[in-house]
C-alpha positions as a printed Julia matrix, in Angstrom:
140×3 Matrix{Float64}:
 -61.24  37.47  -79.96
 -63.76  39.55  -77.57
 -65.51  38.25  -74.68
 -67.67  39.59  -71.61
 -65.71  39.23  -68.82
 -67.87  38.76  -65.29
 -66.14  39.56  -62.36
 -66.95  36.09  -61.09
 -63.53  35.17  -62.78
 -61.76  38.01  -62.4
 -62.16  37.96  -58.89
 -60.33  34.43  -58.78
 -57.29  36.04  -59.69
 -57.15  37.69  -56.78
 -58.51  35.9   -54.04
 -57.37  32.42  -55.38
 -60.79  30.78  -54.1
 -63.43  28.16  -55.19
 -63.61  24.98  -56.87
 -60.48  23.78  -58.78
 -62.38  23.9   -62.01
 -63.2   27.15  -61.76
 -59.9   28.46  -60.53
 -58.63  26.28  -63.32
 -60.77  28.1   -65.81
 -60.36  31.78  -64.86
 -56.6   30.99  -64.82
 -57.01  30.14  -68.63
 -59.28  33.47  -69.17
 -56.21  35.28  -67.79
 -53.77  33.55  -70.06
 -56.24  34.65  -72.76
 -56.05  38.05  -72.17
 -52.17  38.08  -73.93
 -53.87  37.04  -77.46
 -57.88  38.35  -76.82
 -59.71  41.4   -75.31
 -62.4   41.67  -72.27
 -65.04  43.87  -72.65
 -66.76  44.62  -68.83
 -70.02  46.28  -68.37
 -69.33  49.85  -66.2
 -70.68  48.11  -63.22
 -67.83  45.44  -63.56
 -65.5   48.43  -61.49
 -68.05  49.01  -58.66
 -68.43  44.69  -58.6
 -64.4   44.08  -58.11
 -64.1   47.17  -55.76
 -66.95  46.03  -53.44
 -65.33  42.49  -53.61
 -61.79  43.64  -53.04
 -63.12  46.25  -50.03
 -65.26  43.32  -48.39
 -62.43  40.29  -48.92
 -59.94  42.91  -46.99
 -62.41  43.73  -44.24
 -63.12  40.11  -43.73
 -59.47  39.54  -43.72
 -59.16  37.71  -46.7
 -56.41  39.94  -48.32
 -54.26  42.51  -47.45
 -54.33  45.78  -48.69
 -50.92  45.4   -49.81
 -52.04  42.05  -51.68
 -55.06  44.62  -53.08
 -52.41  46.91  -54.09
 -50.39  44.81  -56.06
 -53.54  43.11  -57.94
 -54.64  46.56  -59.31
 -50.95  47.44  -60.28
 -51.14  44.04  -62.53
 -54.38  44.28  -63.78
 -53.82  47.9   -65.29
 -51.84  46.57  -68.1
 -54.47  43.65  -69.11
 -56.66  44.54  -72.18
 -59.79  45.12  -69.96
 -61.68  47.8   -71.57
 -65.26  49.38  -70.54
 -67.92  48.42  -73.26
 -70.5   51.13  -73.73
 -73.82  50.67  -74.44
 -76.31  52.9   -74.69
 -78.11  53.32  -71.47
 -81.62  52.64  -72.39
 -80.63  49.69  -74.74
 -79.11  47.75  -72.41
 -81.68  48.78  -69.48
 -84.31  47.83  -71.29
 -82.23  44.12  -71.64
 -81.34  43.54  -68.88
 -84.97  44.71  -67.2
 -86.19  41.56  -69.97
 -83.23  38.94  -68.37
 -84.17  39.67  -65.16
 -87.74  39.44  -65.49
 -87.67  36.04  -67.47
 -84.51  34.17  -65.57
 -84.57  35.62  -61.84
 -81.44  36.77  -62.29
 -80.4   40.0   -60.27
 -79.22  43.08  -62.59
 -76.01  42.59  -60.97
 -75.56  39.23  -63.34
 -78.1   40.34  -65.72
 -76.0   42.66  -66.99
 -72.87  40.45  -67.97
 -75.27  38.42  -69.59
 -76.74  41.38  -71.53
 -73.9   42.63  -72.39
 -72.38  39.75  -73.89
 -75.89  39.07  -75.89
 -75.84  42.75  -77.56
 -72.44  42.45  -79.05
 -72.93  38.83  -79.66
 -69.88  37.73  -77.81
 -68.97  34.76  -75.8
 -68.88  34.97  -71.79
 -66.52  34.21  -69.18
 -68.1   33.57  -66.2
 -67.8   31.43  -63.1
 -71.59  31.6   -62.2
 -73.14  28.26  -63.24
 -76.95  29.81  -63.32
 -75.54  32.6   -65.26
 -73.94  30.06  -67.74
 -77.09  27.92  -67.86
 -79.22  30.89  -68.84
 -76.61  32.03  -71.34
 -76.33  28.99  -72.84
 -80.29  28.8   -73.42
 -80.16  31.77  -75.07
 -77.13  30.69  -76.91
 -74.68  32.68  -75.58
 -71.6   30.69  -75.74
 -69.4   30.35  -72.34
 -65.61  31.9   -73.37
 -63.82  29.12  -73.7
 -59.33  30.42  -74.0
């Protein structure tokens, strides 16, 4: 199975953070990943590096701990879907302009609704939108 994978989750992994449930649920996503394939938007790599760079200034992580996250998460079947530019522009432009959702989010959520694909995510609003516009939430 394919899914859009938000950094929201992915991000868990890592830092280890947030509610239970949801540290619960992007532990399953991970598990997943041994039988199913992620597809990330482009910007997913600029998302996890500004949240990796930030989470070691703040002294959240190490870089060491930073380190060995990438070294594991080169293997996983994490692939960059492409879309052409203007198609999913013009989408996300449309999600953000009906749901108040910032392109940063938008574009998981666009993503996921041109190749008709569930979505893991961590972000209850994004979930909540996706799910009116029945986008299922990835569920391993």
């Amino acid at each position: 199975m394919r899914f859009v994978l938000d950094y929201t989750v992915s991000m868990r992994w890592l830092l280890r953070d947030g509610v239970l449930e949801d540290q619960t649920y992007a532990e399953r996503v991970l598990t997943s990943l041994f039988t199913n394939e992620a597809w990330v938007p482009s910007s997913w790599w600029i998302d996890m590096t500004n949240v990796i760079s930030k989470s070691e200034q703040n002294n959240l992580i190490s870089q060491v701990e930073s380190e060995h996250f990438l070294r594991l998460m080169g293997p996983l079947p994490i692939n960059e879907r492409l879309i052409p530019g203007p198609q999913l522009l013009r989408t996300t432009l449309d999600l953000t302009r009906q749901n108040g959702l910032s392109t940063e989010r938008a574009v998981y959520l666009g993503l996921a609704m041109l190749e008709n694909v569930p979505l893991a995510s961590s972000d209850t609003q994004l979930c909540g939108i996706a799910n009116q516009l029945g986008i299922e939430r990835y569920n391993s």
